[in-house]
C-alpha positions in Angstrom: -7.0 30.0 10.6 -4.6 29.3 7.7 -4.9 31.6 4.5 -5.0 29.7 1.5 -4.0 30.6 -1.9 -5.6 31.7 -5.0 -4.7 27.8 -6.7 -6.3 26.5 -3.2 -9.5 28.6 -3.6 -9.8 27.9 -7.3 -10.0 24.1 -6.7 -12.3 24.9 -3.5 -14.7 26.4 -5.8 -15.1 23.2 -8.0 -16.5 21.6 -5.3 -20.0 20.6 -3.7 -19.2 21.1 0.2 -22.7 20.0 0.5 -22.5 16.7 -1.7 -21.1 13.5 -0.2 -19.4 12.3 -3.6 -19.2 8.1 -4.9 -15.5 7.2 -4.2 -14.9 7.1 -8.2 -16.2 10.6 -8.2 -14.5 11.8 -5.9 -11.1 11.0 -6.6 -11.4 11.8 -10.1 -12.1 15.2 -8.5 -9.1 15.2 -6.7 -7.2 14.4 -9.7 -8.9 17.4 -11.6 -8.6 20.1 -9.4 -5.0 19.3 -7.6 -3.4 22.8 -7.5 0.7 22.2 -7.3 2.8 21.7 -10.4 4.4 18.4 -8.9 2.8 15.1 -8.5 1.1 15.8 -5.2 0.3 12.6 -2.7 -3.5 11.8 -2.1 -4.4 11.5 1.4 -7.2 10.2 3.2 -8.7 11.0 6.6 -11.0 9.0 8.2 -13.6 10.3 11.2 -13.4 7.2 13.7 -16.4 6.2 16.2 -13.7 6.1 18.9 -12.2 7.2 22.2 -9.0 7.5 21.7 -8.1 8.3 25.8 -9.2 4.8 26.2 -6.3 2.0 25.8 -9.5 -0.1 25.0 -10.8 1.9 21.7 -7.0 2.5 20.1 -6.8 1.7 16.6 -3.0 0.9 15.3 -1.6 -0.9 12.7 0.1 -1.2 9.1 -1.7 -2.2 5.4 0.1 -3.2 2.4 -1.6 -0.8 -0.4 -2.5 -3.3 -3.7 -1.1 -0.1 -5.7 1.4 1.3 -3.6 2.1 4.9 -2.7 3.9 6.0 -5.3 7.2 6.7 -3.1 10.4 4.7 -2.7 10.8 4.0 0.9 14.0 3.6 2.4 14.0 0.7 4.9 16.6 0.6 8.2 16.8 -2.9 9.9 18.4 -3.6 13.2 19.4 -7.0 13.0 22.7 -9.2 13.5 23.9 -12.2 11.7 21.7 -14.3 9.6 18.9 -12.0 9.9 20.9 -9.0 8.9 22.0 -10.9 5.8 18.4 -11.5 5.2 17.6 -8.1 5.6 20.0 -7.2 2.5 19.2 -10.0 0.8 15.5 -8.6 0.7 16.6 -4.7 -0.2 16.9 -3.1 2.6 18.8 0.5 2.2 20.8 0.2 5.9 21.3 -3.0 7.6 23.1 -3.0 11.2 23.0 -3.2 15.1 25.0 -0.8 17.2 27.1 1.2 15.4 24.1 2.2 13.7 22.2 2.9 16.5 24.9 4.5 17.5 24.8 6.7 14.2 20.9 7.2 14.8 21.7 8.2 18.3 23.9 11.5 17.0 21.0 12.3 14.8 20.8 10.9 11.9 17.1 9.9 10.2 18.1 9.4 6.8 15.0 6.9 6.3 11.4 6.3 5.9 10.9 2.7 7.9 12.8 1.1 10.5 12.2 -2.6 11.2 14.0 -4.5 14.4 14.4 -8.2 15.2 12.9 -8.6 18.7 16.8 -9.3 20.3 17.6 -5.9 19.4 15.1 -4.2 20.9 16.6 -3.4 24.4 19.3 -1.4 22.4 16.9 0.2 19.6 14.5 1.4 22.9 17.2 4.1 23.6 16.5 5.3 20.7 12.6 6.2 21.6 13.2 9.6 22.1 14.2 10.1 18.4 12.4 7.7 16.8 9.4 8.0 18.4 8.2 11.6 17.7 8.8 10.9 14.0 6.5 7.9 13.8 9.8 5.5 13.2 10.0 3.2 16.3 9.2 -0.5 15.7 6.3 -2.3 16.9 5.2 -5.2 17.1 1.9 -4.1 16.1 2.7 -2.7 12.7 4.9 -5.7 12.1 8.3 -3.8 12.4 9.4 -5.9 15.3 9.9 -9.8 14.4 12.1 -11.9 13.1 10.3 -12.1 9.8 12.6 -9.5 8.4 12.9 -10.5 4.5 8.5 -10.1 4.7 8.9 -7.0 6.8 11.5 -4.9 4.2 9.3 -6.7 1.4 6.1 -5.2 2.3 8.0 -2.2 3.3 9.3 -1.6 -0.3 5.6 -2.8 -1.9 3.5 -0.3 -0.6 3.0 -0.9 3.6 1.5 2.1 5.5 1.3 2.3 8.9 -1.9 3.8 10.4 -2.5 5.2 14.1 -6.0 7.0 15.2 -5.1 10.6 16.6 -5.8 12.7 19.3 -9.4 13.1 17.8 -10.1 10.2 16.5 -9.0 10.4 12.8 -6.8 8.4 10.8 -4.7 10.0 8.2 -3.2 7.9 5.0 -1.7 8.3 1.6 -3.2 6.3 -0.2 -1.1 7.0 -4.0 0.1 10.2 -6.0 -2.2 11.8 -8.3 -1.0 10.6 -11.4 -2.2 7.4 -10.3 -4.9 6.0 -11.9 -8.4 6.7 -10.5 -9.0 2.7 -10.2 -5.5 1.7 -8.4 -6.9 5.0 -5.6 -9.8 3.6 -5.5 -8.8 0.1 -4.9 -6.0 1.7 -2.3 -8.6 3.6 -0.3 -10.9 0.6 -0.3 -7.6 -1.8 1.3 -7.4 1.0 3.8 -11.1 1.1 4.7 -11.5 -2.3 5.1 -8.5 -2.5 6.8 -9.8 -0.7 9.7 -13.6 -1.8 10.1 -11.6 -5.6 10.9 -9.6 -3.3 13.5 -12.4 -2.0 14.9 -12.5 -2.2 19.0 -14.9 -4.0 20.6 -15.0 -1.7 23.0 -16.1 1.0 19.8 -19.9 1.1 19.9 -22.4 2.7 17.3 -21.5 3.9 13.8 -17.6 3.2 13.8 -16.8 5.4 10.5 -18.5 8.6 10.9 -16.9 10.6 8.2 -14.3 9.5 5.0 -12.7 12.7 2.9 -9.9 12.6 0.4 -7.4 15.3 -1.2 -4.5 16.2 -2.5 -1.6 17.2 -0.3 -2.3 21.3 -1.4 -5.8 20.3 -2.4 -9.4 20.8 -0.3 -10.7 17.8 1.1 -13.7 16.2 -0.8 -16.2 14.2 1.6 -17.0 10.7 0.6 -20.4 8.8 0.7 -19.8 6.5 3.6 -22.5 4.1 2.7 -20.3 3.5 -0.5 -16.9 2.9 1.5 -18.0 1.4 4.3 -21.3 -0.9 3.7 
């Protein structure tokens, strides 16, 4: 079990494990009591109703946050021609086809979000075994594959985060930074919510959000009424 220190068990004590606190509430809370000196990201996790074993119950995809996250992503795009001038044309940090796959290839993962026009994806699927256990690959299903690139690097920039259930059925997202305004995390973590009851499997059955909590990155977790999320 991970020792925690005396900042961490400080804010720990300023909160009601036994209370299930009003989204408001509760992220004022996490604003209070956020133990580092730097401007720590809020996360939330979310308990999902799921099996995630079952190709039928997996819950993937990507939200554009209303507020943002607070960081300055860096955007890759594999494209050629047109589409790679559109790519630059919409802001994207690194715009090429195989000589930067190449670079990738040798190690190089100086970004936060890669995007891939569908034509470049037999080359960019070499790259799976870098990419992919850094959460980077493109896929369709998050929008990162498609030939909507100047959308794709737009959203990318605005605020897009890309959300996958885990290994136990929770789904873990920043939703802002703590000097955020309490409104603009509220509004985020609402986006998010309601992002994945309409990506709820059909297969899912019962209560599909079992249990919403929100903290700072060095901050406790502070459970969430899910009747006020989630009604």
């Amino acid at each position: 079990m991970a020792k925690h220190g005396k900042k961490y068990k400080q804010a720990l004590e300023q909160v009601d494990r036994d209370k299930a606190y009003g989204p408001t509430e509760a992220l004022d809370l996490v604003k209070k009591i956020a133990p580092a000196k730097f401007d720590e990201t809020v996360e939330a996790a979310i308990r999902l109703n799921v099996d995630p074993k079952r190709s039928d119950q997996q819950v993937r995809g990507a939200v554009v946050l209303p507020h943002g996250t607070g960081k300055t992503k860096r955007v890759l795009v594999f494209a050629k021609g047109e589409k790679a001038k559109e790519a630059e044309a919409a802001g994207a940090d690194y715009v090429g086809d195989e000589d930067l796959i190449e670079k990738v290839s040798q190690g190089w993962l100086d970004f936060d979000v890669v995007v891939a026009t569908p034509d470049m994806m037999g080359q960019v699927g070499k790259l799976g075994r870098i990419l992919g256990p850094k959460g980077l690959m493109p896929n369709p299903k998050t929008g990162t594959v498609t030939f909507e690139v100047e959308k794709a690097v737009s959203e990318s920039k605005a605020g897009k985060i890309e959300y996958r259930v885990d290994k136990a059925g929770n789904v873990h997202a920043p939703i802002g930074k703590v000097s955020f305004e309490t409104r603009q995390l509220a509004e985020n973590l609402e986006t998010l919510i309601e992002t994945l009851i309409k990506a709820k499997p059909p297969a899912a059955k019962g209560q599909y959000i079992r249990n919403v909590s929100v903290s700072s990155s060095m901050g406790p977790g502070i459970r969430v009424d899910i009747s006020a999320v989630a009604s």
